[in-house]
Backbone as CSV, one residue per row, in Angstrom:
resi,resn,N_x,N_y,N_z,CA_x,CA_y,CA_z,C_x,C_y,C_z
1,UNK,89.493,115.279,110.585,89.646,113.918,110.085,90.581,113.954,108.874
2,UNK,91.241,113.008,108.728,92.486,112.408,107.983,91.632,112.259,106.418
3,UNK,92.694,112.977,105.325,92.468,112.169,103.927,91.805,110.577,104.233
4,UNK,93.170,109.450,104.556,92.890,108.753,104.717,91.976,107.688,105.529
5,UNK,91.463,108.872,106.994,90.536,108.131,107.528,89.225,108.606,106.545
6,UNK,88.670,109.346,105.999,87.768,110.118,105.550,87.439,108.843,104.317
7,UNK,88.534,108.186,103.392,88.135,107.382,102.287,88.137,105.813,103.110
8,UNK,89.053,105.910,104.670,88.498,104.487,105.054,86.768,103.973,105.493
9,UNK,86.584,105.671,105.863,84.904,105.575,106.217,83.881,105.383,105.203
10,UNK,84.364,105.917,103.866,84.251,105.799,102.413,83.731,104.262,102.321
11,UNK,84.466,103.332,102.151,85.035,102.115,101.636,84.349,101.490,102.898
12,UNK,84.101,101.546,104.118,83.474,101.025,105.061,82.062,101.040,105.424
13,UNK,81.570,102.175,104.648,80.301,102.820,104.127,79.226,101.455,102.938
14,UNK,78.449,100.209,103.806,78.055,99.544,103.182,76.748,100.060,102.455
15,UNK,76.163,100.955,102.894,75.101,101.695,102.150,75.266,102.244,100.947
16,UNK,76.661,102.863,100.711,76.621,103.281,99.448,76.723,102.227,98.432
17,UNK,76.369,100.776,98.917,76.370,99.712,97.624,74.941,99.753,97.135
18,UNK,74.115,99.856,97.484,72.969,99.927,97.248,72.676,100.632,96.017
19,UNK,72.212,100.183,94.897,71.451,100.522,94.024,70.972,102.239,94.132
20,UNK,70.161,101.878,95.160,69.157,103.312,95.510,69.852,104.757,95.891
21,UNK,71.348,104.433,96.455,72.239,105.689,96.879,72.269,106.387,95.643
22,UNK,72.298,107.864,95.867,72.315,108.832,94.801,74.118,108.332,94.537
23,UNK,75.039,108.693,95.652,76.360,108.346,95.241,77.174,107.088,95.166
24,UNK,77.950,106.654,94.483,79.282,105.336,95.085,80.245,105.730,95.476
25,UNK,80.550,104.950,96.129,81.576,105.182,97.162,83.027,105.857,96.096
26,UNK,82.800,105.314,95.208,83.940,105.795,94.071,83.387,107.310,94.055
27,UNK,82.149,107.252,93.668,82.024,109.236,93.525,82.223,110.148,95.237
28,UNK,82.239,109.084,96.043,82.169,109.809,97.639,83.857,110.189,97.631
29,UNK,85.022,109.161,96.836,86.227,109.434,97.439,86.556,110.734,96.004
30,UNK,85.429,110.303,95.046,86.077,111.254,94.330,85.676,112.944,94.722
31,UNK,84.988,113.301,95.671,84.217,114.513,95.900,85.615,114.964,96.677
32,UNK,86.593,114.101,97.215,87.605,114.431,98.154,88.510,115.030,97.489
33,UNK,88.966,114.837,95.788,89.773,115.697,95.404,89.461,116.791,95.603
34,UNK,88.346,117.127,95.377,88.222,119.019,95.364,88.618,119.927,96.710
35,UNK,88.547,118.907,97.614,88.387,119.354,98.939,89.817,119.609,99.454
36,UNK,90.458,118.069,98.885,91.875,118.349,99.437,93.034,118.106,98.513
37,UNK,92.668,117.869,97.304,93.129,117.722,95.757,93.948,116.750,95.465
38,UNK,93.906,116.315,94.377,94.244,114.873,94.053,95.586,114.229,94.495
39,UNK,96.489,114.930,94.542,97.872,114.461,94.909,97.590,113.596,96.738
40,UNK,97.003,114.172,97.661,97.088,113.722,98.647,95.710,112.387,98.830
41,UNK,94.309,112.591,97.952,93.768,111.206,97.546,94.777,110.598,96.841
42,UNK,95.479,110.542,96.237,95.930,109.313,94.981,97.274,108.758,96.396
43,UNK,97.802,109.447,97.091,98.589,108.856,97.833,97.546,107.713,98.833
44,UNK,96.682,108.289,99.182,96.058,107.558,100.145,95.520,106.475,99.572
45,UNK,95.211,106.353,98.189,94.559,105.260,97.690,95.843,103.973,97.188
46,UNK,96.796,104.610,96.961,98.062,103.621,96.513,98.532,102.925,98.100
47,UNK,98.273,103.530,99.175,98.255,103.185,100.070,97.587,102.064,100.990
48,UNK,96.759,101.899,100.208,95.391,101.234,100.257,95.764,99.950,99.193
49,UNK,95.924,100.201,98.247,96.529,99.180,96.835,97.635,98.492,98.106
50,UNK,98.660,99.359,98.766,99.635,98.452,99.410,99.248,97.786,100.521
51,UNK,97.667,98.448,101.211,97.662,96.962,102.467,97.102,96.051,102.154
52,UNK,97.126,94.883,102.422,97.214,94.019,102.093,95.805,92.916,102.675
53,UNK,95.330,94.293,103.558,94.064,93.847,104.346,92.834,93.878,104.302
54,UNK,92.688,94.714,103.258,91.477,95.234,102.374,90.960,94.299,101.648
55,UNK,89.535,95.091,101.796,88.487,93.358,100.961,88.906,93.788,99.322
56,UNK,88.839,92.704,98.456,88.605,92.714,96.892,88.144,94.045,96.544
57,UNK,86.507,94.067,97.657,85.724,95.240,97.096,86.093,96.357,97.065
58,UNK,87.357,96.287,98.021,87.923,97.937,98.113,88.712,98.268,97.054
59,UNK,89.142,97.455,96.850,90.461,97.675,95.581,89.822,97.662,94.329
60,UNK,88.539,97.073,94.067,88.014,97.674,92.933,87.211,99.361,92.996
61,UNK,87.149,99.431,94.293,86.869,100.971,94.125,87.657,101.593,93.930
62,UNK,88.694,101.493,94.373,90.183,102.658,94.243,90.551,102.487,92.779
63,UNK,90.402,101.202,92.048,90.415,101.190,90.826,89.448,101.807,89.638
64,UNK,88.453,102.225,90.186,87.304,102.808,89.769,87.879,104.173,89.796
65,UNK,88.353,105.069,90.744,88.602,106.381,90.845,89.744,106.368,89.947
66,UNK,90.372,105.412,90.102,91.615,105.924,89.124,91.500,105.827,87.923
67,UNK,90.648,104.850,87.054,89.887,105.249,86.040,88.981,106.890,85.289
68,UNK,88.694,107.432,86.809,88.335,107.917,86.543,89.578,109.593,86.577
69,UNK,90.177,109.099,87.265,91.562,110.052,87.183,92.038,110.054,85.834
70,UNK,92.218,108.644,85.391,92.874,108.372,83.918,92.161,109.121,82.907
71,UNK,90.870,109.168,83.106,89.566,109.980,82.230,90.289,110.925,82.436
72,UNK,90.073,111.999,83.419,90.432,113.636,83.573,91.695,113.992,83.361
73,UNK,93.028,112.903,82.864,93.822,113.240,82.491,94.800,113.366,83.615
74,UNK,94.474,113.337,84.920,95.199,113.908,86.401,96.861,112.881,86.458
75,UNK,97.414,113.644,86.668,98.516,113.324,86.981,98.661,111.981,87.791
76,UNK,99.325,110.770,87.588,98.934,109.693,87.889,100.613,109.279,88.131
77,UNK,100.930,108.117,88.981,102.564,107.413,88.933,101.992,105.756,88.277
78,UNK,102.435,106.211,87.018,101.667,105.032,86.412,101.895,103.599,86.789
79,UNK,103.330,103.724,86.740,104.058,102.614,87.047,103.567,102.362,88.484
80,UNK,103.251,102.499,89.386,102.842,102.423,90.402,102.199,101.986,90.616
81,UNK,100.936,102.663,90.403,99.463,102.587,90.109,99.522,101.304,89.379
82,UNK,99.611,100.623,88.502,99.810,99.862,86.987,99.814,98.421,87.809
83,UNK,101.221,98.235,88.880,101.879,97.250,89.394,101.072,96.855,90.102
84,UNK,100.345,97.967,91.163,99.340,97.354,92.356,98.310,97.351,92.043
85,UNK,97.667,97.710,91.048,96.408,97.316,90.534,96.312,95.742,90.395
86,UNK,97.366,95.449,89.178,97.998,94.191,88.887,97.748,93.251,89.432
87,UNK,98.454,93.682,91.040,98.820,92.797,92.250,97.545,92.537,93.147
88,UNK,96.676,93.048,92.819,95.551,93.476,94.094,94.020,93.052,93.190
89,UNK,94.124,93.146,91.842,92.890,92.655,91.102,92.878,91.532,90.523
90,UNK,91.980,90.743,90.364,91.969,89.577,89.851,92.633,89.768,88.547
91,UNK,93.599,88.365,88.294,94.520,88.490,86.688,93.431,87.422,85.970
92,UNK,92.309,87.035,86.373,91.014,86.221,84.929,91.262,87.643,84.083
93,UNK,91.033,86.798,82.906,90.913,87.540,82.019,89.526,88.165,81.628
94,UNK,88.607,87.182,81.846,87.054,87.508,81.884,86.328,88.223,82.895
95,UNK,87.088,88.539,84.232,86.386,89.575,85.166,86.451,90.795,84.712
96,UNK,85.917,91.465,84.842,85.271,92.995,85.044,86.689,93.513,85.589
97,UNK,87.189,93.436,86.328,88.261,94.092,87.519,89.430,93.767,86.711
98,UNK,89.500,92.726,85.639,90.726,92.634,85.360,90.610,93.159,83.727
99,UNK,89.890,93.659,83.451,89.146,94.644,82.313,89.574,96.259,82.698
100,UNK,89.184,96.438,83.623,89.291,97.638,84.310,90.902,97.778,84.455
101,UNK,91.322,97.217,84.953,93.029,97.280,85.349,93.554,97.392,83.831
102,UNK,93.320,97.180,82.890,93.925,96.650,81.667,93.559,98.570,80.937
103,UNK,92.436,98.480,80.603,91.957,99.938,80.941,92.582,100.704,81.352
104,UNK,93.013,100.865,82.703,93.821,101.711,83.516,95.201,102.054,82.431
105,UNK,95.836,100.798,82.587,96.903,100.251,82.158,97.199,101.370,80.556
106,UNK,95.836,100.991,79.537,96.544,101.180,78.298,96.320,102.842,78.155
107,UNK,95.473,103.304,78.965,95.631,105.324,79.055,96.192,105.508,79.311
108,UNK,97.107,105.303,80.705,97.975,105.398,81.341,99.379,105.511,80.297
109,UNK,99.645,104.136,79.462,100.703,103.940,78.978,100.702,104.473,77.257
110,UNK,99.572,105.111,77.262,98.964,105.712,75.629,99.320,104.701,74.790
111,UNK,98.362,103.254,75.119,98.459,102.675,74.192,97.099,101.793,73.517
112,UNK,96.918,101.658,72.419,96.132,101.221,72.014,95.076,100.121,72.806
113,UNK,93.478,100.059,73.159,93.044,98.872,74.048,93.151,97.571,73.140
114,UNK,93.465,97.440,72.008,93.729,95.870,71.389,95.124,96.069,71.226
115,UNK,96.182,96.459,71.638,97.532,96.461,71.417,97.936,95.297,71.852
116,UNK,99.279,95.224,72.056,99.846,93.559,72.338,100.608,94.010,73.566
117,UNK,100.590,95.400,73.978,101.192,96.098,75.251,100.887,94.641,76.725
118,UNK,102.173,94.678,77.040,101.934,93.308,78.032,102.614,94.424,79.633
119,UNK,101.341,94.489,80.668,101.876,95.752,81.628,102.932,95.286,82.483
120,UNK,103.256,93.689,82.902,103.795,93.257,83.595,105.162,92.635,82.655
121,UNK,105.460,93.117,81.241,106.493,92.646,81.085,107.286,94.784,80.829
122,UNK,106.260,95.658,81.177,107.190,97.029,81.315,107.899,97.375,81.908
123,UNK,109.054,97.952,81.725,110.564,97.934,82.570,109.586,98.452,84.213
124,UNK,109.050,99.958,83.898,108.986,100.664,84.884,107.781,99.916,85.460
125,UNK,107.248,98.945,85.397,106.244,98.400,86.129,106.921,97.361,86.753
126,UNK,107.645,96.479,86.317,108.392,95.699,86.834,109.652,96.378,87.983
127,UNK,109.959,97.596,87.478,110.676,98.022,89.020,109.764,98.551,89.932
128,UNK,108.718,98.873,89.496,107.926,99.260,90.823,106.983,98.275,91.383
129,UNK,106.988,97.259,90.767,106.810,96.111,91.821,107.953,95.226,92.292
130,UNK,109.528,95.529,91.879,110.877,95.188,92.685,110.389,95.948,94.036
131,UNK,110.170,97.817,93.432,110.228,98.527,94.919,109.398,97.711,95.993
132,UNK,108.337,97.648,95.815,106.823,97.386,96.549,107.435,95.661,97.093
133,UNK,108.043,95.235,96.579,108.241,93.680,96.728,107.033,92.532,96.450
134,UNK,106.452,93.158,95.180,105.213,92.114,94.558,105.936,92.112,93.637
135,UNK,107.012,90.840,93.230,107.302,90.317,91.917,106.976,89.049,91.896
């Protein structure tokens, strides 16, 4: 089985919402770095940021791991990552998800969390949502 089928079964996996699961689905895709190491999860999950078919709920999980990537320091395409988060999480300012993205955003870009850092006016975020064609 595929990186990517392995985190679609992940994310399709309604049991692991449950309270009572020892794991989340965020710690199920994260058990996959070790296995097949982060470069080929983080592709599969930006991959995921790009379809366009995925519930809300998924894209806050993939946003969850990459948080937690941002924690461990792992090599990340920020600008990337940054744009489709952006594009794919709610922009309220008062959700959770758009807390989290912002989060992402200011480790990522080593910048202060009360800074005046604006992610969608950054050169390299703004060309990588030219690339992606979310402007």
């Amino acid at each position: 089985m595929s990186v990517s089928s392995m985190v679609d079964s992940i994310l399709g996996n309604d049991t692991l919402d449950f309270a009572e699961c020892e794991d989340s689905k965020c710690q199920e895709i994260e058990k996959l770095i070790f296995e097949y190491g982060w470069g080929a999860v983080q592709e599969v999950m930006i991959n995921i940021l790009l379809d366009g078919k995925k519930q809300a709920a998924d894209y806050e999980v993939i946003a969850e791991v990459f948080w937690g990537a941002a924690l461990d320091n792992r090599i990340i395409s920020a600008n990337k990552v940054i744009a489709l988060l952006y594009h794919r999480l709610p922009l309220d300012n008062s959700s959770n998800e758009n807390n989290l993205a912002w989060s992402i955003a200011a480790k990522l870009k080593k910048v202060g969390y009360l800074s005046d850092y604006d992610p969608l006016q950054d050169e390299g975020v703004i060309q990588a949502r030219i690339d992606y064609g979310i402007v």
